[in-house]
N, C-alpha and C positions, 0 to 999 in steps of 0.2 A: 515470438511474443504475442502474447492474446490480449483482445480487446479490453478484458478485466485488467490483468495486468498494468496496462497505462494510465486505466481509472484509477489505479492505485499509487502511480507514479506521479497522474496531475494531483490527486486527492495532498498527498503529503507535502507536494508544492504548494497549494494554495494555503491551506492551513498552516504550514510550518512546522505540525507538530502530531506525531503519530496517533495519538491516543483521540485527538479530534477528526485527524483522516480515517483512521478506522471505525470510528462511529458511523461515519458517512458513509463508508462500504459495507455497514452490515458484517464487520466482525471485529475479532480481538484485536488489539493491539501487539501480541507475540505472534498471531497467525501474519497481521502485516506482516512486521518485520522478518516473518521467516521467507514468506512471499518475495519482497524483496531484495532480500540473500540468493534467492534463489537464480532470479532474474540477473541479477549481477554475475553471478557464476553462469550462464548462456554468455 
């Protein structure tokens, strides 16, 4: 797991809701959630 990675894992904790955490990371919303499909299948 890489450092991005957990900023996107805090991101969607704090927010609650994808479309606001990935704003915050500087991309989509389908690229999060494929992100963390991905991370869950590790």
């Amino acid at each position: 797991m890489t450092i991005q990675q957990l900023e996107y894992i805090v991101a969607v904790n704090k927010h609650r809701h994808f479309v606001a955490a990935s704003e915050q990371g500087g991309s989509t919303q389908p690229t999060l959630s494929t992100r963390i499909q991905k991370m869950e299948v590790e």
